[in-house]
C-alpha positions as CSV (number, residue, x, y, z in Angstrom):
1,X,-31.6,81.7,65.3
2,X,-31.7,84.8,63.5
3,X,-28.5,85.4,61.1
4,X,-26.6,88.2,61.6
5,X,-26.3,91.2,59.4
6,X,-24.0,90.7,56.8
7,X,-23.2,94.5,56.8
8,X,-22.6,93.9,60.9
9,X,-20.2,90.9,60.3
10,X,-18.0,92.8,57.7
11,X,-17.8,96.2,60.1
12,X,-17.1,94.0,62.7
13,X,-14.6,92.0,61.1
14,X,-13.0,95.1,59.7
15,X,-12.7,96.5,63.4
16,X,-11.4,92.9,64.9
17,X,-9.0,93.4,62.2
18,X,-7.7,96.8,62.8
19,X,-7.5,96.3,66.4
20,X,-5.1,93.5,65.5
21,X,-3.3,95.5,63.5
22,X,-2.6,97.9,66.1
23,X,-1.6,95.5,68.4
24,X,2.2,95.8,69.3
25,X,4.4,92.6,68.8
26,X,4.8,90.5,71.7
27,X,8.3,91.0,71.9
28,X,8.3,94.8,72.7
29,X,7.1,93.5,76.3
30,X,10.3,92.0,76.3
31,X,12.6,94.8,75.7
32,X,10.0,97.3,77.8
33,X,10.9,94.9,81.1
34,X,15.1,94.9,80.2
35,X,15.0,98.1,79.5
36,X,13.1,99.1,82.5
37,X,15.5,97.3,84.9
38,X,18.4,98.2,83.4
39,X,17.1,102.1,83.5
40,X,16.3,101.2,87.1
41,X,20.0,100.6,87.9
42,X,21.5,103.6,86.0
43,X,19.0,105.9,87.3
44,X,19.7,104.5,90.9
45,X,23.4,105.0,90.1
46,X,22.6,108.6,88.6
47,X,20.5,110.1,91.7
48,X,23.3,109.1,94.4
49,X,26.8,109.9,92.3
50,X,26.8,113.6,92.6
51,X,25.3,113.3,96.8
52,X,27.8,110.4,97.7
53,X,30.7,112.4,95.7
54,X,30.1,115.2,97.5
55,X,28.5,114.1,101.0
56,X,30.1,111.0,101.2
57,X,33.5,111.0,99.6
58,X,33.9,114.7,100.8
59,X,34.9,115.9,97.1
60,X,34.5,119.8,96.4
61,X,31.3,120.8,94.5
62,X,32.9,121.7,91.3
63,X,35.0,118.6,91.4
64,X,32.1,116.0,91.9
65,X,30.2,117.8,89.0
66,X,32.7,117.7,86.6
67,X,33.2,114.0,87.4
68,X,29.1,113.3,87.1
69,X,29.8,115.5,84.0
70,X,32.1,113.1,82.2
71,X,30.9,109.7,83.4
72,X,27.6,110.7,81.9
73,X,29.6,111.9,79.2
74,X,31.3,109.1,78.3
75,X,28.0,106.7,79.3
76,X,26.7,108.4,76.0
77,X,29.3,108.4,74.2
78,X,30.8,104.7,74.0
79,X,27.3,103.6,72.1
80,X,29.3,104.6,68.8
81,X,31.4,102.2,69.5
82,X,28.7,99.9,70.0
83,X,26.7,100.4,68.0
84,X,29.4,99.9,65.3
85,X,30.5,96.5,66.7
86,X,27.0,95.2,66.8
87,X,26.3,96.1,63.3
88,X,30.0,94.5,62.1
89,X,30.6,91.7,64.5
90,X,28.5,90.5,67.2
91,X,24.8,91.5,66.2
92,X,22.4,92.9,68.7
93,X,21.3,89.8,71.2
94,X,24.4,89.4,72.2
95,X,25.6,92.9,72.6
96,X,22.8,93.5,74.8
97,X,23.9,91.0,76.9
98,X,27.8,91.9,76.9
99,X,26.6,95.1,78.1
100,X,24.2,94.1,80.7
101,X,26.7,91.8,82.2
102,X,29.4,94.9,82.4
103,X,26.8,97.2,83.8
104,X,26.1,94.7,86.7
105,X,29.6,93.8,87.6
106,X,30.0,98.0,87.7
107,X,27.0,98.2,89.8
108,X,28.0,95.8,92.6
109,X,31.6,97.5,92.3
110,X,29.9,100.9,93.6
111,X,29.6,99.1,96.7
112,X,33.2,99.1,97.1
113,X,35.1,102.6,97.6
114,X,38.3,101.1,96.4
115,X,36.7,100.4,93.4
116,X,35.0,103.8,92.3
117,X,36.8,104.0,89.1
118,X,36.6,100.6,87.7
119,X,33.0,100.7,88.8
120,X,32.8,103.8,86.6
121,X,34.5,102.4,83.9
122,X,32.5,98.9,84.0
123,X,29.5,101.5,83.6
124,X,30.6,103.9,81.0
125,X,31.8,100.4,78.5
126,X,28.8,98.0,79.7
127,X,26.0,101.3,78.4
128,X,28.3,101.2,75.2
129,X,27.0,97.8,74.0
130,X,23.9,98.0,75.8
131,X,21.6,101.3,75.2
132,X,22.0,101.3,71.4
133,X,20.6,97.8,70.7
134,X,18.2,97.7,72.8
135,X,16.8,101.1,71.4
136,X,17.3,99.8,68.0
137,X,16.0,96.6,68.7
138,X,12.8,98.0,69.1
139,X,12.4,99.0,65.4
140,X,13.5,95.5,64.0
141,X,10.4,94.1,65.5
142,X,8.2,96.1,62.9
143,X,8.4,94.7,59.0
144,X,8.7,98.1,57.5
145,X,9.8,101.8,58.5
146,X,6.2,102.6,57.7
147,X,4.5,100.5,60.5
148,X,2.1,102.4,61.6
149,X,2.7,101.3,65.1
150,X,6.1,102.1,65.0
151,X,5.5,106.1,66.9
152,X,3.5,104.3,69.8
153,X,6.2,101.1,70.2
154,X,8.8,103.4,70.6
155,X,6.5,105.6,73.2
156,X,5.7,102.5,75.0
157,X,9.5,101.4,75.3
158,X,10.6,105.1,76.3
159,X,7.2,104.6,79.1
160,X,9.3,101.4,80.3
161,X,12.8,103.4,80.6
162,X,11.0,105.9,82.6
163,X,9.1,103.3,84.8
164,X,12.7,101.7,85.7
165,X,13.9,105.7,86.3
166,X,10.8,106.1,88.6
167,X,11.1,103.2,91.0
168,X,15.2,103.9,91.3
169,X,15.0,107.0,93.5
170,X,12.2,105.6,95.4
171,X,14.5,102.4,95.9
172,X,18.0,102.8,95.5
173,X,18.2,106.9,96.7
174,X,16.3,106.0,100.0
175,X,18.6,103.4,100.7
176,X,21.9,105.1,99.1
177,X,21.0,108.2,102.0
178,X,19.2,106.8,104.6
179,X,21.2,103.2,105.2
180,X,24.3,103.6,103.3
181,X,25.5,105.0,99.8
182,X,26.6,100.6,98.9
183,X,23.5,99.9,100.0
184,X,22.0,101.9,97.3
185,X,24.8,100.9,94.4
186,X,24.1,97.5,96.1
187,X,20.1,97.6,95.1
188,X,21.2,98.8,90.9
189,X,23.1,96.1,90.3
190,X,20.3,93.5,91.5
191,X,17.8,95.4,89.0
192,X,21.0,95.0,86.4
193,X,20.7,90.9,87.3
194,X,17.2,90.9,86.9
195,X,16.6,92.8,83.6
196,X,19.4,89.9,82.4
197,X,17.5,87.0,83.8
198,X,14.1,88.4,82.2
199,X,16.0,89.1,78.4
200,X,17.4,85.3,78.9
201,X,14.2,83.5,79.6
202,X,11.9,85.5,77.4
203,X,13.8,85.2,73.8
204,X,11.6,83.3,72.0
205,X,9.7,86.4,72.2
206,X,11.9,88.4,70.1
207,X,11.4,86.1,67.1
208,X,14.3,86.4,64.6
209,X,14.7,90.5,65.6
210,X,18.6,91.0,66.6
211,X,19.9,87.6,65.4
212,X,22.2,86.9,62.7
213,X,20.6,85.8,59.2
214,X,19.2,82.4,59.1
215,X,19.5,82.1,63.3
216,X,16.5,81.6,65.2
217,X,17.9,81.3,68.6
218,X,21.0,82.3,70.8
219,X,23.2,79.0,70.9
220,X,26.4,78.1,73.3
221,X,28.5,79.2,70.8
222,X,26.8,82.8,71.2
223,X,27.1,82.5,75.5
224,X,30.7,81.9,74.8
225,X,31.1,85.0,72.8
226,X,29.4,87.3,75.3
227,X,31.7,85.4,78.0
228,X,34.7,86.0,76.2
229,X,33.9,89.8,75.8
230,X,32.6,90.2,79.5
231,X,36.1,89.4,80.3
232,X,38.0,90.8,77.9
233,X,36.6,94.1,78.8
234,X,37.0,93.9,82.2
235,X,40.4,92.7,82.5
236,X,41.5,95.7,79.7
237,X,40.0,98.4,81.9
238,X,41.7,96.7,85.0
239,X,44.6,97.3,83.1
240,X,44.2,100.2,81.5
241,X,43.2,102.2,85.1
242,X,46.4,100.2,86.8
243,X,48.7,101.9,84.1
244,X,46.5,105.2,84.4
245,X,49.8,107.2,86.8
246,X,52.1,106.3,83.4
247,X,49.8,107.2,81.0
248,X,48.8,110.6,83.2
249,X,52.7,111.9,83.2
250,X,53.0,110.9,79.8
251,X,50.1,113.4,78.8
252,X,51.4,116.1,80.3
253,X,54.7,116.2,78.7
254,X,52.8,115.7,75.0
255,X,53.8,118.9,73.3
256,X,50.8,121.1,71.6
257,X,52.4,120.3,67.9
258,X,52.4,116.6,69.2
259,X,49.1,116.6,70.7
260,X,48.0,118.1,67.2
261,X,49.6,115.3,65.3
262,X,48.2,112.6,67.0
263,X,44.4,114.2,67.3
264,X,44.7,114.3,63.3
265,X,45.8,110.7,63.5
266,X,43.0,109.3,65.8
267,X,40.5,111.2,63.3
268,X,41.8,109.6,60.2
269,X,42.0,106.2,62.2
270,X,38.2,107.0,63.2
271,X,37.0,108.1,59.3
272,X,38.4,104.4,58.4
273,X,36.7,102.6,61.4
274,X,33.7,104.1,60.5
275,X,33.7,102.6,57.2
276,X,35.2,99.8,58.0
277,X,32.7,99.0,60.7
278,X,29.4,99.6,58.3
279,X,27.9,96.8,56.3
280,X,27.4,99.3,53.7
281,X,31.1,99.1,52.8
282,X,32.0,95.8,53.5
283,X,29.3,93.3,53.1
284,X,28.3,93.3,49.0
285,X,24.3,92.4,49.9
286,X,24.7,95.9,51.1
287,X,24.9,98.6,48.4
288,X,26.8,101.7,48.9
289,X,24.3,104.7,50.6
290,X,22.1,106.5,48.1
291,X,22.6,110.6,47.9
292,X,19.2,110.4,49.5
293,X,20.4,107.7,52.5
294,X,23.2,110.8,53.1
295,X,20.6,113.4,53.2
296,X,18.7,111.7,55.7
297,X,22.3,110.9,57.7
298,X,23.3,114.3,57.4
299,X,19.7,115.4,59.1
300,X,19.9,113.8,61.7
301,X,23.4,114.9,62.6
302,X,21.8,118.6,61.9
303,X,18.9,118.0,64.2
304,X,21.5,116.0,66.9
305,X,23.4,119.3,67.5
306,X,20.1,121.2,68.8
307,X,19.3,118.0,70.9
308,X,22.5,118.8,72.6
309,X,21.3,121.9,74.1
310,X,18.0,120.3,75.3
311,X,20.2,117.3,77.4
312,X,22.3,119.7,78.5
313,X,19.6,122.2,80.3
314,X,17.7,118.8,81.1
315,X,20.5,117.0,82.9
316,X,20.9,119.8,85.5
317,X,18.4,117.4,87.0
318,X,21.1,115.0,88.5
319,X,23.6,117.6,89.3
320,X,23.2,121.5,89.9
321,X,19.0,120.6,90.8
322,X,19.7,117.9,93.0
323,X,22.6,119.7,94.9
324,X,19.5,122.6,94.7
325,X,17.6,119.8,96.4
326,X,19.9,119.1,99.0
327,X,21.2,122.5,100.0
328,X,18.3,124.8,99.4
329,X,14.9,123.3,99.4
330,X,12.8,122.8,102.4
331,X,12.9,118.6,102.6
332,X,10.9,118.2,106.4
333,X,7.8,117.0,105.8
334,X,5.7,116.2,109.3
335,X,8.7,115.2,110.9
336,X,9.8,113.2,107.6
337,X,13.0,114.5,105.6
338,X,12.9,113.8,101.9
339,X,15.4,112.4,100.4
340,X,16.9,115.0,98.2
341,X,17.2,112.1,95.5
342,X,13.9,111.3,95.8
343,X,13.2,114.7,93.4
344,X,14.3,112.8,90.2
345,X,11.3,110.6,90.5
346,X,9.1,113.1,89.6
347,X,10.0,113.3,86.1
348,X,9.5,109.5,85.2
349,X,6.7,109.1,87.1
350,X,5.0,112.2,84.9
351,X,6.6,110.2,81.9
352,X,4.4,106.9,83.2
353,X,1.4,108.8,83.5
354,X,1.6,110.9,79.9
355,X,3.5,108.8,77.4
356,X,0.3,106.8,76.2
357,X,-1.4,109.9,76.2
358,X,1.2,111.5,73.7
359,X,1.2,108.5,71.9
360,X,-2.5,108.7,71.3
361,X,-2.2,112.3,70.1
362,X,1.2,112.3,68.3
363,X,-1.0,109.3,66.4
364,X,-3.8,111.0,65.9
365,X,-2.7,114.0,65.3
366,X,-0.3,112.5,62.5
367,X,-3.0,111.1,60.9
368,X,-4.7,114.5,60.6
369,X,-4.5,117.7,58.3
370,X,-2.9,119.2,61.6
371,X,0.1,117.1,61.2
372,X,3.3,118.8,62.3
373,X,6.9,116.8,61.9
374,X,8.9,115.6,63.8
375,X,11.4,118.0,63.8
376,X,9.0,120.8,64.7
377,X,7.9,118.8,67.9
378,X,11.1,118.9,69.2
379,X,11.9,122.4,68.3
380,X,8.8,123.0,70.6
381,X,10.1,120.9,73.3
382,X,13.1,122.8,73.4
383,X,11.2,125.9,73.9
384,X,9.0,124.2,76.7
385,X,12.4,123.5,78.2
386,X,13.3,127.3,78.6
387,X,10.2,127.8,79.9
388,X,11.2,125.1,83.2
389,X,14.3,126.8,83.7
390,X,12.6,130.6,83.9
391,X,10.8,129.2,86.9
392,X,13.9,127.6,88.0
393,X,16.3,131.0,88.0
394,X,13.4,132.8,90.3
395,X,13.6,129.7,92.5
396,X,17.3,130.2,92.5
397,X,16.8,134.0,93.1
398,X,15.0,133.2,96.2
399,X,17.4,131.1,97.5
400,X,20.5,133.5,96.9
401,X,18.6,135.8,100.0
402,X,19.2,132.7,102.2
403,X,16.2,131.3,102.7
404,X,15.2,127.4,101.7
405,X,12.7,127.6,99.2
406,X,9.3,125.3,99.2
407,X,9.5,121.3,97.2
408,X,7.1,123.0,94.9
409,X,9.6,125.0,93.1
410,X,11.2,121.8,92.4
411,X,8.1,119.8,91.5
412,X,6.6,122.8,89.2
413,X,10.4,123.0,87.1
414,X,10.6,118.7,86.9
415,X,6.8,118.6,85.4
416,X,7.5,121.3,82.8
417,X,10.7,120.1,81.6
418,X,9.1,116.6,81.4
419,X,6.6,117.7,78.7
420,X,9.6,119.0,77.2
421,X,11.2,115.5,77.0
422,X,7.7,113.7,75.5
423,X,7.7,116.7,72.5
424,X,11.8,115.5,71.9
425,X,12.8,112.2,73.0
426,X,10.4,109.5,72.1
427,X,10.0,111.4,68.7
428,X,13.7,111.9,68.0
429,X,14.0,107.5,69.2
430,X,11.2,106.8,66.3
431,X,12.6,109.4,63.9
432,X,16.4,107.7,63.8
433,X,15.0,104.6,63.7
434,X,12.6,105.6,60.7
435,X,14.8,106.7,58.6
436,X,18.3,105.4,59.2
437,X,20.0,103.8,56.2
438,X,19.4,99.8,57.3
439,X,22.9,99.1,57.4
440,X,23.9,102.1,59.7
441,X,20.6,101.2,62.1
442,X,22.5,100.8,65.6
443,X,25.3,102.8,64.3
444,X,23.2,106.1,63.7
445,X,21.4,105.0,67.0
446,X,24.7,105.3,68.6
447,X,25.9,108.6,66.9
448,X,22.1,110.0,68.3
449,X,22.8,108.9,71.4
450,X,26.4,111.3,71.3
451,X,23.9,114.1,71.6
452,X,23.5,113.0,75.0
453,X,27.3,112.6,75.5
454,X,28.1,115.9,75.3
455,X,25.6,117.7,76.7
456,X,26.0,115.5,79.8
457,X,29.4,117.0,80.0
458,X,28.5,120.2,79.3
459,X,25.6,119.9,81.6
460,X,28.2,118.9,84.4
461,X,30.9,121.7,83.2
462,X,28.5,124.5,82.8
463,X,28.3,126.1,86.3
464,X,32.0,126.3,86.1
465,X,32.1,127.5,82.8
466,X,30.0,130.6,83.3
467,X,31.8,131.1,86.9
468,X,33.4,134.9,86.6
469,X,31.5,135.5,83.7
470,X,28.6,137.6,85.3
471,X,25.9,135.0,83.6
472,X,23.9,133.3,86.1
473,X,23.2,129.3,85.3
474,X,19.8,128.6,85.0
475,X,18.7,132.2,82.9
476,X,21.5,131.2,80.7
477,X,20.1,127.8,79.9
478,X,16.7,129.0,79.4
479,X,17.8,131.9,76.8
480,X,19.7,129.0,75.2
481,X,17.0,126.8,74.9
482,X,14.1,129.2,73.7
483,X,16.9,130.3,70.9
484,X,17.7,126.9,69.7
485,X,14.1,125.6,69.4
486,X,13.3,128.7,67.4
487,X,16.2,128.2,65.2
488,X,15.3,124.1,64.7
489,X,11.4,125.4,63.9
490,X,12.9,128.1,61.4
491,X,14.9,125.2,60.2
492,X,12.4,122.7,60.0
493,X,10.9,122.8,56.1
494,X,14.2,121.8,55.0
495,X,14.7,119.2,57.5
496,X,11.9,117.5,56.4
497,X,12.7,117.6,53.0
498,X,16.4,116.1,53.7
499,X,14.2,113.3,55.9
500,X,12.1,112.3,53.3
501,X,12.0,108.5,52.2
């Protein structure tokens, strides 16, 4: 038998190897299916709150906004929190499943009007330990910040989020408007159950990533933990919203000078949680942060504040554009009325179809002489934003003559906007992740995520913010967004120097 080429067997050993070098660790499968059904119920949640607040409960427009307004809010907000308790106390694993377990009891709540605001709050704590550590997780599955799979993990994972976002409107929406608003809650907290089952089973996957040193598996003394927690967090909401008419006549008697005091209080008590709950201050096989390590903290808190302006154009989706849905878009199709929810599936299922594709050329193009950073990609992602919502205010302009405007209008504003989102998000996941310190991982995760907190309030405030102010919404949030991208690109040479390693 003739031998084969010696030159042939090294290239092709050299390709078998490079192939397997590219390959992603098993355990980012693991995380892509919790992820996806845990986006699945928050995304089936988030395309029938503002509807059944408004259509169902009967609530006035401005109300239910505001409300979708601070329950997303807060969603993004309490991942500080725990972020900083995973980091100090309990560790990822088992944060991810204190969370999950919270967001499913708050999903099957929905399905009970009496319940609305525990189900709320069940949601807003349960995201709190959840989204950070799962997002952070990702990254400890790579042995150094400079894995060059790290960009495409992280796009895969963010193609797994958006998968879950894709199938909820299709699933939960149709039944939330079609059979009954519980039926819909009803359907996200089964997809909650089922991203726990598939993170149970499927640990051995995750290796070590999210465990405490030396620990190779969860044990019963970790179940217990989560258990413990699970409860403790429910029955101090239950408690907290059952005192809720003492504490609300208490507030309003607080005093400016006295509200004053005690908002210079919380901050100091906050400055020393902060440190407190970092293992860069408290645990001695962490040094203190490097002047470098605060540069790089100190960027991304810099780049966070333009992200805010982004979310906040971008979550229009599930309140002022699905209410556009709704009230002024032309839904009857052969006899067939669209679900006005059914809108937000257009942008994950454009995520699904163009995530690998950006991963393939935010790869190659990194690896070119036409490499851009990171922070210029989202600066052009804002931009592409503004774009969306200039074809969203002559939508809106049509409508204001009284006429319902063609589900193209719609269709044409959700694709733009989602290129917007594949030039910011998955870039800004990998970027945090890249060059966090290592003891402030989930935390930093967390404080990224706060981006998203208060644009989602904003984004539910805004129309009643510019209301008397002769500024129409969707022009405002497009000069807004073509302003801050150019400001982040103008920006963007010093960024990168602040990033660097």
């Amino acid at each position: 038998m003739r031998e084969e080429d010696p030159r042939r067997t090294t290239l092709r050993l050299m390709a078998h190897d490079s192939i397997h070098s590219l390959a992603q660790p098993a355990g980012l499968r693991v995380i892509f299916f919790t992820e996806m059904w845990e986006r699945f119920s928050y995304y089936g949640m988030r395309a029938l709150l503002v509807l059944y607040l408004v259509n169902g409960l009967h609530i006035p427009r401005a109300e239910a906004l505001s409300l979708y307004g601070i329950y997303t809010g807060l969603v993004y907000l309490t991942p500080i929190l725990g972020g900083a308790l995973s980091d100090r106390f309990l560790g990822k694993r088992r944060s991810i499943l204190i969370g999950g377990c919270l967001m499913m009891l708050g999903h099957f709540a929905m399905a009970f009007e009496p319940l609305l605001y525990m189900a709320l709050g069940l949601l807003i704590m349960g995201n709190g330990f959840f989204k950070p550590n799962t997002t952070a997780l990702v990254g400890d599955l790579y042995a150094s910040a400079d894995d060059p799979r790290r960009a495409g993990g992280y796009s895969i994972f963010y193609m797994g989020i958006n998968l879950g976002a894709f199938l909820a409107p299709l699933v939960a929406g149709t039944l939330g408007e079609n059979l009954g608003w519980h039926y819909g809650f009803a359907a996200a907290g089964v997809g909650m159950a089922l991203g726990l089952m598939q993170f149970l089973w499927s640990q051995s996957s995750l290796g070590s990533a999210g465990l405490r040193p030396h620990q190779t598996q969860l044990d019963k003394g970790d179940y217990t933990v989560v258990l413990l927690w699970v409860m403790g967090c429910a029955a101090l909401l239950a408690v907290a919203l059952g005192a809720w008419p003492l504490w609300g006549e208490w507030v309003q008697s607080l005093t400016p000078s006295t509200t004053g005091l005690m908002g210079l209080l919380f901050f100091i008590l906050a400055r020393y949680a902060f440190k407190r709950s970092t293992k860069a201050f408290s645990d001695p096989s962490f040094p203190p942060l490097t002047p470098r390590e605060w540069s790089r903290v100190l960027a991304i808190i810099i780049v966070m504040c333009f992200v805010i302006i982004f979310w906040t154009g971008f979550e229009q989706a599930g309140g002022t554009m699905t209410l556009f849905a709704d009230e002024n878009t032309h839904r009857d199709v052969f006899g067939f009325l669209i679900p006005a929810s059914l809108f937000q599936a257009i942008n994950p299922a454009l995520i699904v179809l163009l995530a690998p594709l950006f991963s393939v050329l935010w790869t190659r193009l990194d690896q070119s002489r036409y490499a851009i950073s990171d922070v210029v990609k989202q600066s052009l992602g804002m931009m592409v934003l503004g774009l969306g919502f200039v074809v969203m205010s002559q939508a809106q302009a049509l409508a204001d003559t009284g006429i319902k405007v063609g589900a193209q209008w719609l269709m044409v504003v959700y694709a733009i906007h989602t290129l917007g989102e594949l030039m910011l998000s998955p870039v800004g996941l990998s970027m945090v992740s890249r060059i966090a310190p290592v003891p402030l991982a989930s935390l930093m995760m967390g404080v990224w995520l706060l981006s998203n907190a208060f644009a989602n309030y904003l984004a539910g405030s805004m129309e009643s913010m510019l209301k008397g102010s002769g500024l129409a919404l969707y022009p405002t949030l497009a000069a807004m967004s073509f302003a801050a991208g150019a400001l982040l690109l103008i920006l963007s040479p010093l960024l990168k120097r602040m990033m660097a390693r």
